[in-house]
C-alpha positions as CSV (number, residue, x, y, z in Angstrom):
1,X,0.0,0.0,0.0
2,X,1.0,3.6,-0.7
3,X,1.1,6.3,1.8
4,X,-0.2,9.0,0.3
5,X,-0.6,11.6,3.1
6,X,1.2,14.0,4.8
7,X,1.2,15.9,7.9
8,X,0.8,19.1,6.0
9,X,-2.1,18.0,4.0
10,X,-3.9,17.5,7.0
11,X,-6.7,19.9,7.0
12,X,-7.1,21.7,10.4
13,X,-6.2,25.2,12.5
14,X,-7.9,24.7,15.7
15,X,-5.4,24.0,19.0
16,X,-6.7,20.8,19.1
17,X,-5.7,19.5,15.7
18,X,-2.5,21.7,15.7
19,X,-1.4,20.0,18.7
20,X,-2.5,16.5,17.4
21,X,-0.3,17.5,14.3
22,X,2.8,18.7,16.0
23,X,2.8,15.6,18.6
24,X,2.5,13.7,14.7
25,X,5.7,15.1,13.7
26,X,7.9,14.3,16.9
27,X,6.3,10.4,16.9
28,X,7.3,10.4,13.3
29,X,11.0,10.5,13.7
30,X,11.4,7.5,16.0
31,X,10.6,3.9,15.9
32,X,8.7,3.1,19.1
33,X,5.1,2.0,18.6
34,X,2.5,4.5,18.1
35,X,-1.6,4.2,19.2
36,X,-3.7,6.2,17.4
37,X,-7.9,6.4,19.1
38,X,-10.2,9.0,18.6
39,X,-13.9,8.9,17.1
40,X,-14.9,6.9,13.8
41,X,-14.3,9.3,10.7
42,X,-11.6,11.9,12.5
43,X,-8.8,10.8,10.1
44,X,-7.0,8.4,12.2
45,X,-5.5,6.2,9.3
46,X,-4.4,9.8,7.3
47,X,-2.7,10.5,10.5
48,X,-0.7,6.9,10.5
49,X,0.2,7.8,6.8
50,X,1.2,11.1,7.6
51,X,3.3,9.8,10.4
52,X,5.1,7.2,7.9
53,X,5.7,10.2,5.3
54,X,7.2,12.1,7.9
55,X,9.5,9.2,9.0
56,X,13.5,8.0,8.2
57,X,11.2,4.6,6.9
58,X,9.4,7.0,4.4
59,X,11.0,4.9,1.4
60,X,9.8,1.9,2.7
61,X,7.5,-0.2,2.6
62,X,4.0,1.3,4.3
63,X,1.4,-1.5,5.0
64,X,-2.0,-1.7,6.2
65,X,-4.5,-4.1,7.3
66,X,-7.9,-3.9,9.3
67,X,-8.4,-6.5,12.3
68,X,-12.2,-6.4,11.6
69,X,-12.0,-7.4,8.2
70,X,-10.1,-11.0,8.1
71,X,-11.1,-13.8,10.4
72,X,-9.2,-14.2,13.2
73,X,-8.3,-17.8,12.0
74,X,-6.9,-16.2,8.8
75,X,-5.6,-13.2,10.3
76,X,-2.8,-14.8,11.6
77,X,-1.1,-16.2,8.6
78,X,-2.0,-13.2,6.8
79,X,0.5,-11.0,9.6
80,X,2.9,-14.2,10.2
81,X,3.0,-16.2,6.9
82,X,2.9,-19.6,6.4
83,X,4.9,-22.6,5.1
84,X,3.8,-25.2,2.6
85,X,1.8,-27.6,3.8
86,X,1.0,-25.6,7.0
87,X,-2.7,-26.7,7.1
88,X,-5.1,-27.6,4.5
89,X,-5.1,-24.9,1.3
90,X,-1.7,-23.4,2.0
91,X,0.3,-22.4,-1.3
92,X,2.8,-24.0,-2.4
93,X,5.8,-22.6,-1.8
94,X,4.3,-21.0,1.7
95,X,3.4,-17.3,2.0
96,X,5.2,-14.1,3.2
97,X,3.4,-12.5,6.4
98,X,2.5,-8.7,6.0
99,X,5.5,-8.4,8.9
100,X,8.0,-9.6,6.4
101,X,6.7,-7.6,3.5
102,X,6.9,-4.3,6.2
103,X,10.3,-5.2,6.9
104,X,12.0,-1.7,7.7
105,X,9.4,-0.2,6.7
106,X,5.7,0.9,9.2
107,X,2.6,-2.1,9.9
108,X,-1.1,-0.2,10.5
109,X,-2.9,-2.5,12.4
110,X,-6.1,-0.9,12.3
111,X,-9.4,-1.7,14.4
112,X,-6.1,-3.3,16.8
113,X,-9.3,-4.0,19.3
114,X,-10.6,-7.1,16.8
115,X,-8.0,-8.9,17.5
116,X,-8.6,-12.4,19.8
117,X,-6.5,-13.1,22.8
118,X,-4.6,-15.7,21.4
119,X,-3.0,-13.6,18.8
120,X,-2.6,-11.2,20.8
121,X,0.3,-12.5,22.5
122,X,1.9,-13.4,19.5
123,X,1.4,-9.8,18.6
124,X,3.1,-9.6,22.0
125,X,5.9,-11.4,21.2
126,X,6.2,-9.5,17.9
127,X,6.9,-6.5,19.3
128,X,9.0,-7.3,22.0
129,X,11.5,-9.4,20.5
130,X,11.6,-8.1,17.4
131,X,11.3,-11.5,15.3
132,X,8.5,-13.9,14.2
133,X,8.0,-17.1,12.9
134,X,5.6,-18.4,10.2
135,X,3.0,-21.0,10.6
136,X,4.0,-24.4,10.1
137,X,8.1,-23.1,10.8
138,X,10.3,-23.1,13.9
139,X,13.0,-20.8,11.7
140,X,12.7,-17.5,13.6
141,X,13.0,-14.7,11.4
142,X,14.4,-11.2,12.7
143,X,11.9,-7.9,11.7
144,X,12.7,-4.5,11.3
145,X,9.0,-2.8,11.3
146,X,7.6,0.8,12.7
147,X,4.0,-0.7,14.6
148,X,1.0,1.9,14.3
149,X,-2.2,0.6,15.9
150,X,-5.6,2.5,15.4
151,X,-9.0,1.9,18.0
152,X,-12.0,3.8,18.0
153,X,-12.9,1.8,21.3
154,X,-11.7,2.8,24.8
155,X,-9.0,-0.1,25.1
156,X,-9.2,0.3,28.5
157,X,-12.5,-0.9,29.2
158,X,-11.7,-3.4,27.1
159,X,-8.8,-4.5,29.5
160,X,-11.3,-4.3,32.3
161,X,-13.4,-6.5,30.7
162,X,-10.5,-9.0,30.2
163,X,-11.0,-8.4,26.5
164,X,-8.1,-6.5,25.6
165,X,-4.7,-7.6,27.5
166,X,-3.0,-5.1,29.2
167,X,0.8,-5.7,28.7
168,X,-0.3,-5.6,24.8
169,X,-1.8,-1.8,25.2
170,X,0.6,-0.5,27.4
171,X,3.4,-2.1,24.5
172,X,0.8,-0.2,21.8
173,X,0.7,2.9,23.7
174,X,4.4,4.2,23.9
175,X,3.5,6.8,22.2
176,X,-0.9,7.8,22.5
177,X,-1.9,10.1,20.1
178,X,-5.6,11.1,20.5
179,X,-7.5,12.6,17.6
180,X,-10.2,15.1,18.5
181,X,-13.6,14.8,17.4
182,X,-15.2,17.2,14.4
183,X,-17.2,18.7,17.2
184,X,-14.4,20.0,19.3
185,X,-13.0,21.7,16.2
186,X,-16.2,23.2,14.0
187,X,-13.7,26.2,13.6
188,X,-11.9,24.0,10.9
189,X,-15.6,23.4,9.2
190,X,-15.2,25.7,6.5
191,X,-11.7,24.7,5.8
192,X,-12.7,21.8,5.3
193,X,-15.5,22.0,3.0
194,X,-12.9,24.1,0.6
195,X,-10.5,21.2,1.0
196,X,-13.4,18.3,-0.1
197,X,-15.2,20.6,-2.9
198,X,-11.0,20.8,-4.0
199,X,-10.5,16.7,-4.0
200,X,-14.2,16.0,-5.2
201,X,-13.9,19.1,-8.4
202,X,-17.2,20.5,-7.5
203,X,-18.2,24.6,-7.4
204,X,-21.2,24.6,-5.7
205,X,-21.7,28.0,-3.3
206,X,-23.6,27.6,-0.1
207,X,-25.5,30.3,1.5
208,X,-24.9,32.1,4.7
209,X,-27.9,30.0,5.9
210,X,-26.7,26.7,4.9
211,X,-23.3,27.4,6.4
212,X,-24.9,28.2,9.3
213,X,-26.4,24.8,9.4
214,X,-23.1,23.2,9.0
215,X,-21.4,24.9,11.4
216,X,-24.1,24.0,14.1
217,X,-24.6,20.2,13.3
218,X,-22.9,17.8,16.1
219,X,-21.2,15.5,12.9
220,X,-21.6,11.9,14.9
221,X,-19.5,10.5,12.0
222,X,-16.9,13.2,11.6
223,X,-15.3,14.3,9.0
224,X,-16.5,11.0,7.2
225,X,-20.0,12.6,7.4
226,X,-19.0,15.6,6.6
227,X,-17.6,14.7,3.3
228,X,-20.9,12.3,2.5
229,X,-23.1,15.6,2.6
230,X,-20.6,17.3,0.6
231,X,-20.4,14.1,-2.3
232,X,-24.2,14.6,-2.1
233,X,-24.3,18.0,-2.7
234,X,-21.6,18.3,-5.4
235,X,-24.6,16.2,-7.5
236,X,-26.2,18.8,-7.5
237,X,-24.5,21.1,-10.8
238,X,-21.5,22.9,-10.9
239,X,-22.1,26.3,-9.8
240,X,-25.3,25.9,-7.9
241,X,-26.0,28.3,-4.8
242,X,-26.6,25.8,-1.8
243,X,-30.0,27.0,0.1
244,X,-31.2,25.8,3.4
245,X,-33.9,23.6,1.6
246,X,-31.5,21.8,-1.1
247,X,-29.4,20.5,1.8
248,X,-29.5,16.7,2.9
249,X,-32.7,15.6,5.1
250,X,-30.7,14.7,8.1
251,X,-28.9,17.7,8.4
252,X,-32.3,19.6,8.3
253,X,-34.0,17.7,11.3
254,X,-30.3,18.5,12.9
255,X,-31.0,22.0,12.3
256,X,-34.3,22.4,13.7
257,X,-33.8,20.0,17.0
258,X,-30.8,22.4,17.5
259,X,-32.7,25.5,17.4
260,X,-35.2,24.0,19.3
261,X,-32.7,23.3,22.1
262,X,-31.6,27.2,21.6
263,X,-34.8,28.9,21.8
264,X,-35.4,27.1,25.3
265,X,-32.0,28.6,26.9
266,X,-34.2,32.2,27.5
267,X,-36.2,29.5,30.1
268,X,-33.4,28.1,32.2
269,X,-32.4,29.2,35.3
270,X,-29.1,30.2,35.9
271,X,-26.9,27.2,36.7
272,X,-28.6,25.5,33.3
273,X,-27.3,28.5,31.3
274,X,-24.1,27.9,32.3
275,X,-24.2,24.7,31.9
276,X,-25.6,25.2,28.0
277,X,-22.5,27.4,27.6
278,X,-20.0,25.2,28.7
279,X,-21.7,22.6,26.6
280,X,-22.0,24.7,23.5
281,X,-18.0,26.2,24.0
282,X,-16.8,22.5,25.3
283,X,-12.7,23.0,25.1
284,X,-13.2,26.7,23.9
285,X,-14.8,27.7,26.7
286,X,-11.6,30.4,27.5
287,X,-11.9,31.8,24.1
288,X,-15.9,32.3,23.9
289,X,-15.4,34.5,27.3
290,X,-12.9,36.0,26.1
291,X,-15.0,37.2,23.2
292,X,-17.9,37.7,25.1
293,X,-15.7,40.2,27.2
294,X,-14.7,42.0,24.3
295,X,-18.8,42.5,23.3
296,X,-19.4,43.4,26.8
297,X,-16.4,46.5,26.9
298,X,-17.6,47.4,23.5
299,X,-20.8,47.6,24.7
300,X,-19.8,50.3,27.3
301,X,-19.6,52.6,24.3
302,X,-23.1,51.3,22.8
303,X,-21.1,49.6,20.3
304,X,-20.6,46.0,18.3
305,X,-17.3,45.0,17.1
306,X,-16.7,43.0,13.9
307,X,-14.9,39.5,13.4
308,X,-11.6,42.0,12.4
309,X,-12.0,43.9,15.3
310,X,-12.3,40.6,17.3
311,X,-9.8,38.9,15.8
312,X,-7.2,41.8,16.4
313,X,-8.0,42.3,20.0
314,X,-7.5,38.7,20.5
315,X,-3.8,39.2,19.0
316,X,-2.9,42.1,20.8
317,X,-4.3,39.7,24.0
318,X,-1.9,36.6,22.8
319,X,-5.1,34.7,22.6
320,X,-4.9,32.1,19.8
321,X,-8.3,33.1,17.7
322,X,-8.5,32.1,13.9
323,X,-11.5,33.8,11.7
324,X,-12.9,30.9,11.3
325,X,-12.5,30.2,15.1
326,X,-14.2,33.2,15.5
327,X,-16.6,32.7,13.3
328,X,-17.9,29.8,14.5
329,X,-18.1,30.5,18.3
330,X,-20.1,33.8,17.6
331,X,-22.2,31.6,15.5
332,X,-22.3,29.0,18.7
333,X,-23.2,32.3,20.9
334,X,-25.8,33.3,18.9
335,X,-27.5,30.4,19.1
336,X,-27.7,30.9,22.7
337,X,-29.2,33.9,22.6
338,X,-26.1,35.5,24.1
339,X,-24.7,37.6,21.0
340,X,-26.2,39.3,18.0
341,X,-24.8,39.2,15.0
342,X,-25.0,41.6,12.6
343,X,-25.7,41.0,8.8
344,X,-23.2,42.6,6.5
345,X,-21.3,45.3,7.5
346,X,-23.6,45.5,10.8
347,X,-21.6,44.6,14.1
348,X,-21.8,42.0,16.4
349,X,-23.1,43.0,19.7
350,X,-23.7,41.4,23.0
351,X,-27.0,40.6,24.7
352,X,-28.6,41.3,27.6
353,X,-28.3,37.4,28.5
354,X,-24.7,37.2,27.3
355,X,-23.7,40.4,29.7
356,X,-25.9,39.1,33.1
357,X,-24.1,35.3,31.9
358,X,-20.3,37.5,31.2
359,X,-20.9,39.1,34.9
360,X,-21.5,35.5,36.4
361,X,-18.6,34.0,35.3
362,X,-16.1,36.7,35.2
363,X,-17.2,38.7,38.0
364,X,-13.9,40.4,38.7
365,X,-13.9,42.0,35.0
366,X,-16.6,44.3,36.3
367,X,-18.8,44.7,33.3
368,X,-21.4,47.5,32.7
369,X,-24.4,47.4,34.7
C-alpha cells in the first residue's frame, strides 16, 4: 500500500488539531510503537500515513491491514505467513506474512481491538523481541518494522473487561496520540468544505444560511460525514447556490432540533445557562469569554465590534483566535441567545443574556451594569 498523506495535507487550524499535528511530527522521527484512538471518521488512518511520510522509513514499505475485516483464524497467517503444507489450502511454496513484507518499513494494524486473545500474545511477542515465525516453521525470522495501531474503542474498558490484554496496550501505547472529534473543532468546518469541494472538483456555493447549518450540526460520523453531505451535494450542478432547503434531510432535522434546544435557553435558570454554555464552547470555553468580554467592553460605548475587530483584539491579548474560530463560536453564541450578529457590515453585539451570563462567570472583570 501507498502512503499518500502527509502531515501538511492534513486539513485543520484549531489547538486541538494543531497540537494533534505537531505531537504527529515528533512520533514520526522515532521507531517506538504509536496508538492512534479517537472517534470513527476523524482521520486516524491519514494521521498513521502522515506519520510514515514524515519518518526516516518513508521509502519503505508502508502496510496496512484492518483487524475487523479478516477472520481471526486467517488473520494470523496473513501477519505471520505460512509454510507449505501448513494446514489444509496453504500455497505451495508457503506465504510471506504482511511483517516480512513491512520489513524496515511501518505495519497499521487498524481496528487493533478485533483482535482475539490468542493472537494477541503473539502480537506480543512480535513486538517485544523483534522477530516472528511463520505458521508451520520453527525458523525464527528477525523484523525491522515501525507498529502503528488504530481503535475507536476505549482499550481500557476493554482491559477491564478482560477483552483487551494489558501488557499488549501498554506495548501499543508508547506513544498515544488522541484525535479530537469534528465537534471539538467546528472552527476548521469551513476549511474543510474548501478542501473536499477541492479533492471531489465540485463549485457549488452555499448560502450564509446553509453554512450556518453546517457549522451548528454535532457531525456523529466526523469528517467521514462531513464529506458524504458534501459528495451529495456536489450532484447537485456545478455552480449551484446551496440554500437551506437543497441541503440533505438529516442535516435539516439537525437543524431544527438544535434550534429547538436554543430557543429554550431564555427558560433556564441560571446554573442551566451555564451549563448550556459550557456545553455549547466544550474546550473553547476560554476563548468564547474571552470574546464575550470584548462584546461586553464594547458595549460600554453602545457599540458592536466586527470579526476583524475581534480577531485583532484577540492578537494584541496573545489569545490564539483564527477567523474561522471566530466565526464559528459567535455563530455558537448566537445560538444561545447570548450575541447578536449583525448582517453585512452590521456589528456584532452582545445581549442582555450574554452580559448578566459574562458578569457571572467573570465577576472580577466588572462589566457594565
Amino acid at each position: 500500500m501507498k502512503s499518500r498523506c502527509s502531515i501538511d495535507d492534513i486539513v485543520g487550524t484549531c489547538p486541538a488539531m494543531e497540537n494533534a499535528k505537531a505531537l504527529a511530527q515528533k512520533m514520526a522521527q522515532t521507531n517506538l510503537p504509536i496508538l492512534i484512538t479517537g472517534e470513527s471518521g476523524t482521520g486516524k488512518e491519514l494521521f498513521a500515513q502522515a506519520i510514515h511520510n514524515s519518518s526516516p522509513r518513508r521509502e519503505e514499505p508502508f502496510i496496512a491491514v484492518n483487524c475487523a475485516t479478516i477472520p481471526d483464524s486467517l488473520l494470523e497467517s496473513e501477519l505471520f505467513g505460512y509454510e507449505e503444507g501448513a494446514f489444509t489450502g496453504a500455497k505451495k511454496g508457503g506465504k510471506l506474512g504482511l511483517f516480512e513484507y513491512a520489513h524496515r518499513g511501518t505495519l497499521l494494524l487498524d481496528e487493533i481491538e478485533c483482535m482475539s486473545l490468542s493472537l494477541q500474545v503473539k502480537l506480543l511477542r512480535a513486538i517485544q523481541e523483534k522477530e516472528i515465525m511463520r505458521l508451520g516453521s520453527h525458523k525464527v525470522i528477525p523484523i525491522d518494522v515501525r507498529l502503528i495501531a488504530i481503535s475507536n474503542i476505549d482499550l481500557e474498558e476493554m482491559i477491564q473487561e478482560k477483552t483487551f490484554r494489558k501488557d499488549l496496550f501498554y506495548r501499543l501505547s508508547t506513544l498515544p496520540l488522541s484525535i479530537p472529534p469534528l465537534c471539538e473543532r467546528k472552527g476548521d468546518i469551513p476549511l474543510l468544505i474548501h478542501a473536499i469541494q477541492r479533492t471531489l472538483g465540485s463549485s457549488f456555493t452555499l448560502t450564509d444560511e446553509a453554512m450556518e447549518v453546517f457549522l451548528n450540526h454535532p457531525y456523529p460520523g466526523n469528517v467521514r460525514e462531513l464529506y458524504n453531505y458534501l459528495e451529495y451535494l456536489s450532484c447537485l450542478g456545478e455552480g449551484s447556490i446551496i440554500t437551506y432547503s437543497a441541503l440533505p434531510v438529516l442535516l435539516k432535522k439537525s437543524w431544527e432540533q438544535h434550534r429547538s434546544d436554543s430557543s429554550s435557553y431564555v427558560t433556564m435558570d441560571s446554573a442551566q445557562q451555564t451549563t448550556a454554555f459550557f456545553r455549547a464552547a466544550g474546550i473553547h470555553a476560554e476563548e468564547f469569554l474571552f470574546l464575550l468580554g470584548q462584546l461586553a467592553e464594547a458595549s460600554k460605548a453602545m457599540r458592536g465590534m466586527g470579526r476583524g475587530s475581534l480577531k485583532a483584539s484577540a492578537q494584541e491579548a496573545g489569545v490564539v483566535l483564527s477567523d474561522n474560530e471566530i466565526r464559528t463560536a459567535l455563530h455558537c453564541l448566537s445560538q444561545l441567545g447570548l450575541v447578536k450578529i449583525g448582517r453585512g457590515r452590521r456589528a456584532t453585539r452582545i445581549s442582555a443574556s450574554g452580559l448578566s451570563l459574562y458578569r457571572q462567570l467573570c465577576p472580577s472583570s466588572q462589566p457594565p451594569a
